[in-house]
TORMAR-69490 format. One record per residue: chain; residue number from 1; z, x, y of N, C-alpha, C in turn. Coordinates in nm, 2 decimals, m for minus. Example, Ala and Ser with C-alpha at 12.3 -4.5 7.8 and 13.67 -1.06 7.14 Angstrom:
2
{c: A | k: 1 | n_c3: 0.78 | n_c1: 1.32 | n_c2: m0.57 | ca_c3: 0.78 | ca_c1: 1.23 | ca_c2: m0.45 | c_c3: 0.78 | c_c1: 1.32 | c_c2: m0.33}
{c: A | k: 2 | n_c3: 0.71 | n_c1: 1.28 | n_c2: m0.22 | ca_c3: 0.71 | ca_c1: 1.37 | ca_c2: m0.11 | c_c3: 0.79 | c_c1: 1.29 | c_c2: 0.00}
//
This chain:
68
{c: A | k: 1 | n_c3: 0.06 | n_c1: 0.64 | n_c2: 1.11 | ca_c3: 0.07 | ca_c1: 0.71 | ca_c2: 0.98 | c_c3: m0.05 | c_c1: 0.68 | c_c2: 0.90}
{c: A | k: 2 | n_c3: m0.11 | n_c1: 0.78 | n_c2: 0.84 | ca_c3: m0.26 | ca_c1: 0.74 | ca_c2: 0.75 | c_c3: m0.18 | c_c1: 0.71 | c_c2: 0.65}
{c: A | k: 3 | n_c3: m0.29 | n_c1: 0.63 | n_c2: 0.55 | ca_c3: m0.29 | ca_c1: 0.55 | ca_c2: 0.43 | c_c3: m0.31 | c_c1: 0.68 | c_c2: 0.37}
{c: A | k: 4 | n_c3: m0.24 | n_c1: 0.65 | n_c2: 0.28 | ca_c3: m0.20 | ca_c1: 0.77 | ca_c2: 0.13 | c_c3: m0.29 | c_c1: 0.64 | c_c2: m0.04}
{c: A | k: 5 | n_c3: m0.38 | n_c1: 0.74 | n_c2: m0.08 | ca_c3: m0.43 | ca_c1: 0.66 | ca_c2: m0.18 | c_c3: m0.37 | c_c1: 0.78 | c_c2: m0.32}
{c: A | k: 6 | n_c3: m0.31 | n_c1: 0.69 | n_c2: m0.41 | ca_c3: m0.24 | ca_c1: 0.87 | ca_c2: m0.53 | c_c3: m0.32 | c_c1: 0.80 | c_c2: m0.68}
{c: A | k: 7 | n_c3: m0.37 | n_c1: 0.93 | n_c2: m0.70 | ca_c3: m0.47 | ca_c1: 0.91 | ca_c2: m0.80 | c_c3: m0.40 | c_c1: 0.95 | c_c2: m0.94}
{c: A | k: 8 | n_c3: m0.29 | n_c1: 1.02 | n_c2: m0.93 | ca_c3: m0.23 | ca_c1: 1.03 | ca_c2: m1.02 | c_c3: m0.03 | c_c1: 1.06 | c_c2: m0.96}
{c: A | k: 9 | n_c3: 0.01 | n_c1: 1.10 | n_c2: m1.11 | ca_c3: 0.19 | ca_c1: 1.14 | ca_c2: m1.05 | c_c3: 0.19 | c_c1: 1.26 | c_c2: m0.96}
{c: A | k: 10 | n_c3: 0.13 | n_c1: 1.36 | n_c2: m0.95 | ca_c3: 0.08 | ca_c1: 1.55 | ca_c2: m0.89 | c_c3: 0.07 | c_c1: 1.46 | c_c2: m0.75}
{c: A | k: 11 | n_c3: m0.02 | n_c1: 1.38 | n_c2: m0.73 | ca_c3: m0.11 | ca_c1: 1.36 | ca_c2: m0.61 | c_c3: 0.03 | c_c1: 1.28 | c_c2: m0.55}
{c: A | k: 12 | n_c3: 0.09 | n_c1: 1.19 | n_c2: m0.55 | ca_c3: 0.25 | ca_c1: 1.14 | ca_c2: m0.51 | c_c3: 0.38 | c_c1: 1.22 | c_c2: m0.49}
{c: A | k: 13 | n_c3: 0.35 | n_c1: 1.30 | n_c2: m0.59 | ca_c3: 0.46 | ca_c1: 1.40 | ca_c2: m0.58 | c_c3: 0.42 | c_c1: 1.53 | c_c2: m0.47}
{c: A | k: 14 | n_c3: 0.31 | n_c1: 1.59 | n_c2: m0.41 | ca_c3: 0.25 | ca_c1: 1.67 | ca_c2: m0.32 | c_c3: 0.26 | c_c1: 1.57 | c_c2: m0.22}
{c: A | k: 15 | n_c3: 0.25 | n_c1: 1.48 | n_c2: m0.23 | ca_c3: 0.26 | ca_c1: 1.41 | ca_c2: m0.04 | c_c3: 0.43 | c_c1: 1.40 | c_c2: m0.03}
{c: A | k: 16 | n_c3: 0.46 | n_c1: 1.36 | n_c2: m0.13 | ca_c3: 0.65 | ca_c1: 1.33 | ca_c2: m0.11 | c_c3: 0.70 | c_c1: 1.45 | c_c2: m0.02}
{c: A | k: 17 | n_c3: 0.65 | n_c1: 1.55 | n_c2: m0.06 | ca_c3: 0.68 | ca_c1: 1.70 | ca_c2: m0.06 | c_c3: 0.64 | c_c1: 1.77 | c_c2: 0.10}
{c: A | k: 18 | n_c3: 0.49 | n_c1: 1.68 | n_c2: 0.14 | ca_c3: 0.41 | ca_c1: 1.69 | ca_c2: 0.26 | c_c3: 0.48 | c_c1: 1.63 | c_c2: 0.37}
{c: A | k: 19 | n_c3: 0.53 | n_c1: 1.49 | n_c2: 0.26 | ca_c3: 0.63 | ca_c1: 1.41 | ca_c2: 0.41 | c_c3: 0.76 | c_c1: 1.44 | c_c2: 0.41}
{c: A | k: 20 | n_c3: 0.81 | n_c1: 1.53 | n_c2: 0.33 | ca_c3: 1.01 | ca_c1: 1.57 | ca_c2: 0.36 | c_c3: 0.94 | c_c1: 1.70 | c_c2: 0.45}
{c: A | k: 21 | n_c3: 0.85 | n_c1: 1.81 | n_c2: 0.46 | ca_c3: 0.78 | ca_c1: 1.90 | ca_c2: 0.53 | c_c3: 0.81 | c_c1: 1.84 | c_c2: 0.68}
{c: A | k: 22 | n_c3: 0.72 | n_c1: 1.70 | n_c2: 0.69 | ca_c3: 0.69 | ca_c1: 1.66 | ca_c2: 0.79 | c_c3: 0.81 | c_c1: 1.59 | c_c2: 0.87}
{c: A | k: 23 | n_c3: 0.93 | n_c1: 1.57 | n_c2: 0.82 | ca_c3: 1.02 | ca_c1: 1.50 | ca_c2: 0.84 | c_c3: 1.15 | c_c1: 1.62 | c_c2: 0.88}
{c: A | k: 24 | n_c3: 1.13 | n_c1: 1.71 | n_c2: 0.79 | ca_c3: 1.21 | ca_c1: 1.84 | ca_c2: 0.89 | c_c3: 1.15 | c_c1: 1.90 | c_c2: 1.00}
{c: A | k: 25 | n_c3: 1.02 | n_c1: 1.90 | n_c2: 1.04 | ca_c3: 1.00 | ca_c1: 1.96 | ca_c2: 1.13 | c_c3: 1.00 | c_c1: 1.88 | c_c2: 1.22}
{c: A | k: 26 | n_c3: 1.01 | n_c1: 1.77 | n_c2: 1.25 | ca_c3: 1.08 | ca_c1: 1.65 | ca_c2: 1.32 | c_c3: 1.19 | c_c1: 1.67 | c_c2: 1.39}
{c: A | k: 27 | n_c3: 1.31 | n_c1: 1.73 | n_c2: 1.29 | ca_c3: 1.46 | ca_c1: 1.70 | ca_c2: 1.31 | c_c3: 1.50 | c_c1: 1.56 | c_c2: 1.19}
{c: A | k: 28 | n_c3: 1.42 | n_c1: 1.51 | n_c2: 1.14 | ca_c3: 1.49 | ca_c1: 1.40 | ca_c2: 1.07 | c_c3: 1.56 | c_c1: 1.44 | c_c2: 0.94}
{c: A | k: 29 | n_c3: 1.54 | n_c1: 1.51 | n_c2: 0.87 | ca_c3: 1.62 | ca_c1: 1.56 | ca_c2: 0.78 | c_c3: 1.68 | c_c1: 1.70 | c_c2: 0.84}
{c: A | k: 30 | n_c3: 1.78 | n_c1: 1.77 | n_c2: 0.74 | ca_c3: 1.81 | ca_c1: 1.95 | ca_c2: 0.73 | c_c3: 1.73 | c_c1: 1.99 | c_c2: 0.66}
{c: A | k: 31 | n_c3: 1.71 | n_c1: 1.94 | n_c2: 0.57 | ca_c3: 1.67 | ca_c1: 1.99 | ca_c2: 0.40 | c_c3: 1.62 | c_c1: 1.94 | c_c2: 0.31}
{c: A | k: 32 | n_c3: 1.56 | n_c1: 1.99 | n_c2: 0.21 | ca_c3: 1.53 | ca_c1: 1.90 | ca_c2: 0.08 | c_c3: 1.53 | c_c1: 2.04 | c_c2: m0.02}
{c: A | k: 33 | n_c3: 1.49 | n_c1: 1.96 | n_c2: m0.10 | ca_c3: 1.50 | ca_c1: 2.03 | ca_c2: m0.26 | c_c3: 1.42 | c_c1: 1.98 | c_c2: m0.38}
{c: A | k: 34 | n_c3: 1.37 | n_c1: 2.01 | n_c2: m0.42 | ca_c3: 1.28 | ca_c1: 1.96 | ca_c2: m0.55 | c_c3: 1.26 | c_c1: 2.05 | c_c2: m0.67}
{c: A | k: 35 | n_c3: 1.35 | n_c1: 1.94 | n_c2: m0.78 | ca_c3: 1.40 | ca_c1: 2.01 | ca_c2: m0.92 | c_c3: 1.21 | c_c1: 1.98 | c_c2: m0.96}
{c: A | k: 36 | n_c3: 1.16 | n_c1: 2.06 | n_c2: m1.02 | ca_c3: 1.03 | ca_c1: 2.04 | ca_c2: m1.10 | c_c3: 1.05 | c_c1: 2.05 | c_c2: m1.25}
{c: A | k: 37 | n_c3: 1.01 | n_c1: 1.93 | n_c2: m1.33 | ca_c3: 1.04 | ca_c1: 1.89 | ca_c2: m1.47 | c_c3: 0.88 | c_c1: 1.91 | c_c2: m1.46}
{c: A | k: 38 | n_c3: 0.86 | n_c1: 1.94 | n_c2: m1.68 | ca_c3: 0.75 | ca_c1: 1.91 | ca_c2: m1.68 | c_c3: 0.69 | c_c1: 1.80 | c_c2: m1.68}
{c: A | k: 39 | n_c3: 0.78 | n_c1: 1.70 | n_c2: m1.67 | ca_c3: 0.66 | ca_c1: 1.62 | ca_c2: m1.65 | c_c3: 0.69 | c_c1: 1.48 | c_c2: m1.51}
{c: A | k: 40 | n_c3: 0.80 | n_c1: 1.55 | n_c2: m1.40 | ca_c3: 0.81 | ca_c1: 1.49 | ca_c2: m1.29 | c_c3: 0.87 | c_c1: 1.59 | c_c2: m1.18}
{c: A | k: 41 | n_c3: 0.87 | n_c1: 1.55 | n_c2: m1.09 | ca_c3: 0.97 | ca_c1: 1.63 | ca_c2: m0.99 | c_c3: 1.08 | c_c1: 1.51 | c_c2: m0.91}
{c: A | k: 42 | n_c3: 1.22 | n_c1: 1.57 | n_c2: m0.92 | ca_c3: 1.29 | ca_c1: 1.51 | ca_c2: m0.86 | c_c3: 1.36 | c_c1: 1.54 | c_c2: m0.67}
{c: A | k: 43 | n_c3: 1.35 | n_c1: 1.46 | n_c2: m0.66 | ca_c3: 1.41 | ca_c1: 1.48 | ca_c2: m0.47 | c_c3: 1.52 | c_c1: 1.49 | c_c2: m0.41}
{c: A | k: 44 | n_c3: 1.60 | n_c1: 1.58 | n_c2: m0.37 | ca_c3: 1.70 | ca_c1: 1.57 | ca_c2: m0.33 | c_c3: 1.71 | c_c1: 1.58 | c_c2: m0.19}
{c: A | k: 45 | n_c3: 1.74 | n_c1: 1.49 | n_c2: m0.10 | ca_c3: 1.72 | ca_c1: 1.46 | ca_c2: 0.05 | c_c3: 1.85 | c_c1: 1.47 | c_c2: 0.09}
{c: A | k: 46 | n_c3: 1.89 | n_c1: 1.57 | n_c2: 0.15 | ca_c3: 2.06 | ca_c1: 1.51 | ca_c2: 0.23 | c_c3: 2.06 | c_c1: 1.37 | c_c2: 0.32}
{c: A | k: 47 | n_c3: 2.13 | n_c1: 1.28 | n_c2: 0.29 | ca_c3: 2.19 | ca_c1: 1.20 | ca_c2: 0.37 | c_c3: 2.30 | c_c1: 1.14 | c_c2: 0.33}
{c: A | k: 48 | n_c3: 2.31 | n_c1: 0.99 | n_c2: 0.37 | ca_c3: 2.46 | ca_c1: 0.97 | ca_c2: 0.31 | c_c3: 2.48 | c_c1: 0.90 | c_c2: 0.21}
{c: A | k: 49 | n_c3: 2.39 | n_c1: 0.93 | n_c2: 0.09 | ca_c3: 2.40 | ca_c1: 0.90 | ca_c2: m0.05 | c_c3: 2.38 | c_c1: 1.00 | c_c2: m0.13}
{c: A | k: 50 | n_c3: 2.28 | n_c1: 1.12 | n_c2: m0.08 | ca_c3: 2.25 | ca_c1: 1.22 | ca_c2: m0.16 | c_c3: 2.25 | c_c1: 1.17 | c_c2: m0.29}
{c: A | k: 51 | n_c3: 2.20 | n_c1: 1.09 | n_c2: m0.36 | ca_c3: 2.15 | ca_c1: 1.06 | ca_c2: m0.46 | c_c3: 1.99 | c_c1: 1.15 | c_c2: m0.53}
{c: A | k: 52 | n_c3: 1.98 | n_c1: 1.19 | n_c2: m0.66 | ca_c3: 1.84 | ca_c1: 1.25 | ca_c2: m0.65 | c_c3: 1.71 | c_c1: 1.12 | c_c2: m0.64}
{c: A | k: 53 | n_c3: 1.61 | n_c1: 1.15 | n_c2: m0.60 | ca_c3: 1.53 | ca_c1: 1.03 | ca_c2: m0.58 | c_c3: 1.42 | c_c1: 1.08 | c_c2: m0.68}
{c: A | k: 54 | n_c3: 1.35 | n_c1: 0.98 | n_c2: m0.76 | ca_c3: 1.22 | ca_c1: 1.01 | ca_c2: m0.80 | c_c3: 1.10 | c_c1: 1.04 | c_c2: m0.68}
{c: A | k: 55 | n_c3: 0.99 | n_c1: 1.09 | n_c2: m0.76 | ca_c3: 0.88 | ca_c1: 1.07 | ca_c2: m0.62 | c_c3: 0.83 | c_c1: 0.96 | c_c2: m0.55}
{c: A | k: 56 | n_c3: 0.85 | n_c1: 0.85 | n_c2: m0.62 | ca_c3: 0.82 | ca_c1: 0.73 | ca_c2: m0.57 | c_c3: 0.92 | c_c1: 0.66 | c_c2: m0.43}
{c: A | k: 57 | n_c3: 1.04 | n_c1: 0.71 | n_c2: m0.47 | ca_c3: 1.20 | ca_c1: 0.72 | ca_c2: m0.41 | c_c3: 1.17 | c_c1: 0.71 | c_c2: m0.31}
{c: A | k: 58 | n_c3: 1.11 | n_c1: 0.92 | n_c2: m0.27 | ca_c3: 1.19 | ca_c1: 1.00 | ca_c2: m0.18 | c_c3: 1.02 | c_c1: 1.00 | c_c2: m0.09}
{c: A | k: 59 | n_c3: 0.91 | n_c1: 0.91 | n_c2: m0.14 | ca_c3: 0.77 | ca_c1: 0.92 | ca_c2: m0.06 | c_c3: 0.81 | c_c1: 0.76 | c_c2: 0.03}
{c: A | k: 60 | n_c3: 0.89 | n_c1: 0.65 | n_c2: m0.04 | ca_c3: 0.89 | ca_c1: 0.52 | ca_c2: 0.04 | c_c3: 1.03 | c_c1: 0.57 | c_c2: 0.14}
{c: A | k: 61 | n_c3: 1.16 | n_c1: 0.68 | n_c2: 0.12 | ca_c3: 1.24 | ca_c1: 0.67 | ca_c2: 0.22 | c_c3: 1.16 | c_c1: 0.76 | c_c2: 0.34}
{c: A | k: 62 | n_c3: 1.09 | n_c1: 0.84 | n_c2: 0.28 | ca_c3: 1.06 | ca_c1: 0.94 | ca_c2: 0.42 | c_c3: 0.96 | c_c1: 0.88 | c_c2: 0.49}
{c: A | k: 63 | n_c3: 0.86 | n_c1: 0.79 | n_c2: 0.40 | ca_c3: 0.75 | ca_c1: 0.75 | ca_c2: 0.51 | c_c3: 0.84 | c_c1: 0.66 | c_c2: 0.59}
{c: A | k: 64 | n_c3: 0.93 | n_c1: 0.58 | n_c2: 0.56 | ca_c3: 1.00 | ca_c1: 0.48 | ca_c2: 0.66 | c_c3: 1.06 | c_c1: 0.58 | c_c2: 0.75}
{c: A | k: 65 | n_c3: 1.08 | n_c1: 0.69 | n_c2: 0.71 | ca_c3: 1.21 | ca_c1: 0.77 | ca_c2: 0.82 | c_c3: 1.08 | c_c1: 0.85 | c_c2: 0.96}
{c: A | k: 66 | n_c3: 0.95 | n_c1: 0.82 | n_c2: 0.92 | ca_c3: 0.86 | ca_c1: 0.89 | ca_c2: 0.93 | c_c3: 0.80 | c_c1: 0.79 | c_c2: 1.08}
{c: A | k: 67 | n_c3: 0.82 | n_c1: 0.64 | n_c2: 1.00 | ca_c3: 0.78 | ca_c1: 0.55 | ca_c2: 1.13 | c_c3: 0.84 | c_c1: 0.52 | c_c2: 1.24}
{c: A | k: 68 | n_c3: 0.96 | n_c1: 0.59 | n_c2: 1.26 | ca_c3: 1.03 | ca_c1: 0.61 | ca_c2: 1.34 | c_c3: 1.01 | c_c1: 0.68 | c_c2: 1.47}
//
């Protein structure tokens, strides 16, 4: 997996976004969803909490779902 350097919240929240991308076309997820606030975006990942995740959240569950 390459090293992710986020220069700002945009630059964290477009990879979050890059790795739920990258994680359905896997098979590891169905789906995702992303509410966009102005001033975050929130993650919605099916699994078995379906909880909404921040970007921070849903970039540390997928990279782990990702090293798999």
């Amino acid at each position: 997996m390459t090293e992710h350097l986020f220069h700002d919240q945009l630059t964290l929240e477009e990879t979050a976004e890059d790795l739920a991308k990258q994680a359905m076309k896997r098979g590891l997820i169905s789906s995702f969803t992303i509410h966009f606030f102005s001033d975050s975006w929130v993650f919605y990942i099916p699994n078995e909490q379906s909880e909404p995740r921040t970007p921070e959240e849903a970039y540390l569950y997928l990279q782990k779902l990702l090293e798999f």
